[in-house]
Structures are given as C-alpha cells and as structure tokens.
N, C-alpha and C positions, 0 to 999 in steps of 0.2 A: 504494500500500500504506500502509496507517496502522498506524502502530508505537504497543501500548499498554504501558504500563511499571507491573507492580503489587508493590509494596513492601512491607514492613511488616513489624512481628517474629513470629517464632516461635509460631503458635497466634492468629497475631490475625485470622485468617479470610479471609484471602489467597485461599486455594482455591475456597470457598464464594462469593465476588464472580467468581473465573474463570467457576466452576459456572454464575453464574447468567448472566452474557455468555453462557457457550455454551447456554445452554437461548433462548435468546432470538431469536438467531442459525442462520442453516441451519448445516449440516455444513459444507457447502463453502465458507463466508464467512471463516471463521476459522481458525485455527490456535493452539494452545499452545506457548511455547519455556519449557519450566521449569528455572529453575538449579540444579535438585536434579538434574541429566544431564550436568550440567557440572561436578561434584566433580573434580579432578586422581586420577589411578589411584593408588593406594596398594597395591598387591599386590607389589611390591617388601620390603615391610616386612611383620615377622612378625604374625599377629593382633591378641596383644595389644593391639601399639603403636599398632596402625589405630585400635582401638577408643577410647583417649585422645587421638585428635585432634579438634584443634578447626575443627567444622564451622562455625563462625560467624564466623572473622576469614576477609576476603575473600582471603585470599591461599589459603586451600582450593579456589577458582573456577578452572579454566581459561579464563579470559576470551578469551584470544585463540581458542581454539575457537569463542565463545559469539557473538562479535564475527563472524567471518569468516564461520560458521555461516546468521547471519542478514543477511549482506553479500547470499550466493547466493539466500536467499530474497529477497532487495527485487529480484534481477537477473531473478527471476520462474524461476529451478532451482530444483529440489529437494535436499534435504540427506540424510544419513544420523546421526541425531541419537543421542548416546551411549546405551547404559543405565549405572546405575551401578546399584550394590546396597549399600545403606546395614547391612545385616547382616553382609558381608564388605568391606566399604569398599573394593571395588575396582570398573573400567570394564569391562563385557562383552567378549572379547575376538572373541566368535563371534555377536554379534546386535547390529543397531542398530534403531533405527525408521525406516523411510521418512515424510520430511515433504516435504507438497506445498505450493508457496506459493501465499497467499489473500490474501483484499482484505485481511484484516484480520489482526494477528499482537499476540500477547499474550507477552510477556516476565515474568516471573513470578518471584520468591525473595526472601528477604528482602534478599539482599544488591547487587541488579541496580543502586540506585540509587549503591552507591559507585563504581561505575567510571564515570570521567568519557567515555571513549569509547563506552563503550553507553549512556550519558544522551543525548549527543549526537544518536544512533540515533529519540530515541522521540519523538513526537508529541503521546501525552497521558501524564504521569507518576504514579499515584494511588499514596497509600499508607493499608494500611489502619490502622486505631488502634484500639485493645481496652486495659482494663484488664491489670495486669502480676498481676495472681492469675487473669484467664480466661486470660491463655492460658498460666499455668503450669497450669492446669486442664486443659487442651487437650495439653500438650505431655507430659504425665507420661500419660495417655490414648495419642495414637500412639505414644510410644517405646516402651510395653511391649505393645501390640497389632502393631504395624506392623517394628518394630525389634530386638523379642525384646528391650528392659532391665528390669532391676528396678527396681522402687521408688525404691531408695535409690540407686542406679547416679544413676535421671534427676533425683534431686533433689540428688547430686553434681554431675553435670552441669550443673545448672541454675546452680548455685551459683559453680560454675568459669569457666564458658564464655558460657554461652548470657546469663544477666544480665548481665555486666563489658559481653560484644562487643555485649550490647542498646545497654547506655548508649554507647559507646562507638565504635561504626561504621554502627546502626540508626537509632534515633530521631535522631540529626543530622541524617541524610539528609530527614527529612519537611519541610525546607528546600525541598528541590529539588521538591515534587508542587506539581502542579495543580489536585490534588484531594486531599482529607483524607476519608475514611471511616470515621468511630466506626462501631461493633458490626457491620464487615463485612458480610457476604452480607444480614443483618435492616436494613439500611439502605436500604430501598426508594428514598425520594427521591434518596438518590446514584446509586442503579443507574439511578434512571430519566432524572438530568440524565447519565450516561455514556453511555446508549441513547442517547438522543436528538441527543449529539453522534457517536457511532457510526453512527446513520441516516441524519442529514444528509450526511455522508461519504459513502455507500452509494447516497443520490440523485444527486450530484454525478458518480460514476463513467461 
C-alpha cells in the first residue's frame, strides 16, 4: 500500500490535485482519507459555541481515530470512516462511510502534516502552495456556498483563525513535503512527476 500525504492551506487547491489522482486512477486503485471526517464531535456544546471554534489548530483533529483508522486499512480491513457536518459541527451518530483498502491511499487536510505519527505513516508527502488572496478567494466562496457563512462571518474568521493557525501550524509544515505544488490541480508537470511515481508503484505490485 502506498500512503500519499496532501497538505497545504485552506483554499490552496488541495482537493483539485486529489480530483485529479483520482480521474487518473481506476476506482478501485485508490482511496481518499480526508481530515475534514476526523473533526472531534462537538455536539456536547450549545450551537453557538461550535460555530466559534477553531477548525484550524490541530488539536480540533481526532488523530488517534485518523491514525488507527488507517493502521486497518495498511492490515488490508476495511474501516467505517466518520461523517462530520461542518454546518452543525458535530460527528454523525447514525451513518458512516464504508472504506475499502486499495493499492493506493491519499490522506488529505491541511493539517495531516503536523502530526508526527501520521507523517510517519506516509510514503510520498506533497503540499500544495497558492497565493494567500486565492485562497482567501477560494475560502470566502465554500464557507458561504458549502457552510451556510456570511460575508463578514468568513472574513472574521479569516482574520481570527484560519490566517494566525496559517502562519503558524500550516506553512511550517511544507518542511516536511516531498513535493511542493504552486497553483495546485493547474500544475500539470507536478501531477504528472506524482503519476508517474504513482505508476511505477502500481508496476512493481
């Protein structure tokens, strides 16, 4: 199994480099672990308060889920992988996904690269890198499409959270890659030295 590890901040096109591995890729080659399904449940605490948490310092991560989760994927079991719901900040408590394990396994959030135990885990490290106005361009877009915020909410937010724990837990991290990916998923020549070390893998098996 070849553990891939994809990094980077908030709106810097993380998804879109996934996207493109899996258009590339059969079905059954692959798998996504995304750390947006590994938020800690919060439904203990009134609305409001959920809504003021800060999703970007890694201590929001259930890691040891995240960790153990993808232990029984390398043992070649299947998992039952959370959902979370980023509109009521809480963990489903009546649905999970079924994941099957594959040759290949993509680990995915911005925050995957500060835990030292799931670095450990991964085989190739990439992170990806965008300017800090696209992807507040990018991030003010999902929040109020995908997350139901206003405006001014995600440019609070921005402001609060998601810039400090940028500087501050994110971009250090791009130490640890293997690979550096300016303008994400449009970076053809990255995807295609990732393929390529992804194939060679895939002959070898």
């Amino acid at each position: 199994m070849l553990i891939i590890g994809i990094a980077g901040g908030t709106g810097s096109g993380k998804t879109t480099v996934v996207k493109r591995i899996h258009e590339l890729l059969r079905e059954d080659e692959v798998v996504i672990i995304p750390q947006d399904s590994y938020y800690k449940d919060q439904s203990h605490l009134p609305l409001e308060e959920r809504q003021e948490l800060n999703f970007d310092h890694p201590d929001a991560i259930d890691w040891p889920l995240l960790i153990e989760q993808l232990d029984t994927l390398k043992r070649g079991e299947s998992i039952d992988q959370p959902i979370y719901s980023f509109l009521t900040c809480s963990r489903s408590t009546t649905e999970t996904v079924r994941v099957n394990p594959a040759k290949i396994v993509i680990v995915e959030g911005i925050l995957v690269f500060t835990c030292e135990e799931l670095r450990k885990r991964m085989d190739i490290k990439i992170f990806v890198d965008a300017e800090a106005d696209d992807r507040l361009l990018r991030v003010i877009a999902r929040d109020i499409m995908e997350r139901g915020r206003s405006v001014s909410k995600v440019m609070e937010r921005y402001e609060k959270t998601v810039k400090p724990m940028h500087l501050q837990f994110i971009e250090p991290t791009k130490r640890y890659a293997d690979l550096i990916v300016p303008q994400g998923g449009h970076n053809h020549v990255a995807i295609d030295v990732l393929m390529a070390t992804i194939e060679k893998y895939l002959r070898q098996q």
